[in-house]
N, C-alpha and C positions, 0 to 999 in steps of 0.2 A: 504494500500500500504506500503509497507516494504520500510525501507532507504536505500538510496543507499549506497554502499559499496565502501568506496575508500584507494587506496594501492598508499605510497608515499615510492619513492628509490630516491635513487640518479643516475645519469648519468654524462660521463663526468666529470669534473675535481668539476664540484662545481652545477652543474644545478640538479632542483631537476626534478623527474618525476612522474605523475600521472596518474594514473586509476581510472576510475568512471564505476561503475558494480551493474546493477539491478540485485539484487539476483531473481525475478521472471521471468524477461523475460533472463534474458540471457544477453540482451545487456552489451556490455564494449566499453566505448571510452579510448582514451588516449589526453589527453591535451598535444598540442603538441608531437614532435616527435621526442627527442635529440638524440637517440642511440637506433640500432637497439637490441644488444644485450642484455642490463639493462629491454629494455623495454618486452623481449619476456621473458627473466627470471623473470621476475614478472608477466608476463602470465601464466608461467608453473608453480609457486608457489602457484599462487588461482586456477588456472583450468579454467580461461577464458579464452575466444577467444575475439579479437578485432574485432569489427563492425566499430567504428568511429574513427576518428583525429578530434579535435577541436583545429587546426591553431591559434596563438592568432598574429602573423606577420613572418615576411621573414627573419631570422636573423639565421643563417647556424647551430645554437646550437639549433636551436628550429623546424628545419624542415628537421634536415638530415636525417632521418629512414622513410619519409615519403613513397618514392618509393619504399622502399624495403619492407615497411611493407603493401603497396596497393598489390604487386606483390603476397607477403604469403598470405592474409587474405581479399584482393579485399575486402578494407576498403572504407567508406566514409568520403572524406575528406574537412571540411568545412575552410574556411579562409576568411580572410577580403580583401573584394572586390578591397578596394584601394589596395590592394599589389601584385591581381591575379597573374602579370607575374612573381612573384619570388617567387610563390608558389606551391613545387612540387607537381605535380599530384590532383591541388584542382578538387573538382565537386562541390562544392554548396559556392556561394558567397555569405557573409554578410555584413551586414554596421551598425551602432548604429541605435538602435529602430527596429531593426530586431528581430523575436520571431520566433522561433522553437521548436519542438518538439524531448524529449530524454526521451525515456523509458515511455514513458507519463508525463512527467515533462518538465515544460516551461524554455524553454532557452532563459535567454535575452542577446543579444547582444548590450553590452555598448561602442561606437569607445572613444578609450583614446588617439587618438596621443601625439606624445613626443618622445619620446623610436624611434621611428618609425611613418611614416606619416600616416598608416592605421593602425597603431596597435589596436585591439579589447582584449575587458574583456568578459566573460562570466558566466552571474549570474545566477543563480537554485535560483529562489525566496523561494517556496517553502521548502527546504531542507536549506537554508540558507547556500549557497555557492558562494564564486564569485572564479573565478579561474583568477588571475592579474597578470601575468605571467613576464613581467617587467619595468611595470607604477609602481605597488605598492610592494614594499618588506615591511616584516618587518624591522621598524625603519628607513626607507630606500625608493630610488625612484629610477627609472631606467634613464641614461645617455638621456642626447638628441643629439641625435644623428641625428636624421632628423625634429625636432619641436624646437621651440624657447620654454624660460621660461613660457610666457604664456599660450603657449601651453599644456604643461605639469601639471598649476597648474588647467585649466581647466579640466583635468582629476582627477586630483586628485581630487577635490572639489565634481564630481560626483559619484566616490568612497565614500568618506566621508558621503553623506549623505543616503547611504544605512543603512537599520538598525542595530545596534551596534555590536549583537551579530551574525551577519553574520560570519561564518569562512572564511577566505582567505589562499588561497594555490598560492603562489608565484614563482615565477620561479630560484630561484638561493639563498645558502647557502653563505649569505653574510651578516649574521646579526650581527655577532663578531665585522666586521669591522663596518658595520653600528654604532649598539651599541656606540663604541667609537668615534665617530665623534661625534654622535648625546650631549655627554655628554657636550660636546665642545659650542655648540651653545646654550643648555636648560640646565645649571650647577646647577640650584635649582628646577628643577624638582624633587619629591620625589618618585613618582613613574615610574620615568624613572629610576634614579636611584636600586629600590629595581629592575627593571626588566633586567637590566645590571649585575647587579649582579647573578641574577637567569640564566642569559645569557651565563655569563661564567661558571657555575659551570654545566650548562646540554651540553654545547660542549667539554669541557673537559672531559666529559663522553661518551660522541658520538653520542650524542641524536640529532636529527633533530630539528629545530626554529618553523617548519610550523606543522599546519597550526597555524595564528593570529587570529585577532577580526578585527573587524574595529572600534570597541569601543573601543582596547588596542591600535589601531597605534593613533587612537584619542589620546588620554591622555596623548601618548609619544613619537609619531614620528615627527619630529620638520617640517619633510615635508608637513605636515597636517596640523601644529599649528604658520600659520606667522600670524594667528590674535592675536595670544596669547601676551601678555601685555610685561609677562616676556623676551620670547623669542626677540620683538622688544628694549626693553631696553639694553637689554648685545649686543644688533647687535647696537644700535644708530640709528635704523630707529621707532623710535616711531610714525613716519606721513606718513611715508612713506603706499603706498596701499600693500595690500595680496597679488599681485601679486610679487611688486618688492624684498618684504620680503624672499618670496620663490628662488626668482634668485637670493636673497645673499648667501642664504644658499645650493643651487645648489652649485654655483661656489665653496664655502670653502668646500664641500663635493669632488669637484672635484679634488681640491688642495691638499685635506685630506691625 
């Protein structure tokens, strides 16, 4: 079985977008739906056609092309169950521990609320891809918006424990600013350090962030690391639990 083929653009002012395309069968989903035109101009660039939407929640950047691209291409459009009613044009509902089938490739359905109260991740074991649309950025986590801190570090924490070199394709070009926050709360990190540096010198070029690791946001994204020794020390919660760690460092990201 041949890999699958995946095409990242940008949409929108900072969102990024993705195609996932069996080169055998034919099949193409799109992860989410930000723009109808980004996303059909990167159809006409590889020669695919869209069969699928994979929904990851209801947030207006991430599902505006969805009706207009059901109407071209009478798409199927999967989304997470908790959010059905402000998901256009879904047909097939998901929930965490849900498994389906893409191209013959198992789709797991991981729920990450936070971001959003039914927001979903979707992992390709196999191919080692999570698609985390925005629970997880590089160096970075997504607002909570509709979940409390806890909420959100329980997600992340089930992220984290997927295997290291999983790629992650994320939903938004916001790793610059990440970056410089995160220096903020992890200042003797050395390898967050070399990767900030690496950070700015491929955006300054025009190079895209994505895809990560989950063994790189491991090592250096402070959202994933409130067990980490260092990181409780420079905050003054050395006693404090993993959870409250992370809602300190939410908030100064907020603040940022």
């Amino acid at each position: 079985m041949a890999a699958l083929e995946i095409e990242l653009f940008t949409c929108r002012s900072d969102n990024f977008g993705v195609l996932l395309h069996d080169p055998e069968s034919g099949a193409t989903a799109s992860i989410d739906a930000p723009e109808e035109e980004a996303i059909l101009d990167a159809l006409a660039r590889r020669g695919w056609t869209l069969g699928h939407i994979f929904t990851t929640h209801h947030h207006q950047d991430h599902v505006e092309a969805n009706l207009a691209l059901k109407a071209r291409f009478g798409v199927t459009i999967t989304g997470p169950a908790r959010e059905v009613a402000r998901i256009p044009g879904i047909d097939r509902r998901v929930d965490g521990g849900d498994i389906f089938d893409f191209a013959g490739r198992r789709v797991e359905v991981i729920a990450t609320p936070g971001h959003t109260a039914g927001h979903v991740c979707y992992h390709l074991p196999e191919e080692k891809l999570l698609f985390s649309a925005d629970t997880l950025f590089a160096l970075g986590c997504g607002r909570l918006f509709e979940g409390g801190p806890a909420d959100m570090w329980n997600s992340l924490t089930k992220l984290a424990a997927l295997p290291e070199k999983t790629r992650v394709y994320f939903g938004h070009e916001y790793t610059l600013s990440n970056a410089r926050f995160a220096r903020t709360v992890d200042p003797d990190n050395a390898a967050l350090a070399r990767r900030v540096a690496a950070i700015e010198t491929l955006r300054a070029a025009g190079g895209f962030t994505a895809p990560t690791t989950i063994g790189e946001e491991k090592a250096t994204n402070p959202f994933l690391r409130a067990a980490d020794p260092a990181i409780r020390r420079h905050l003054g919660m050395e006693r404090a639990s993993d959870a409250a760690v992370f809602a300190e460092i939410r908030a100064r990201k907020d603040a940022f």
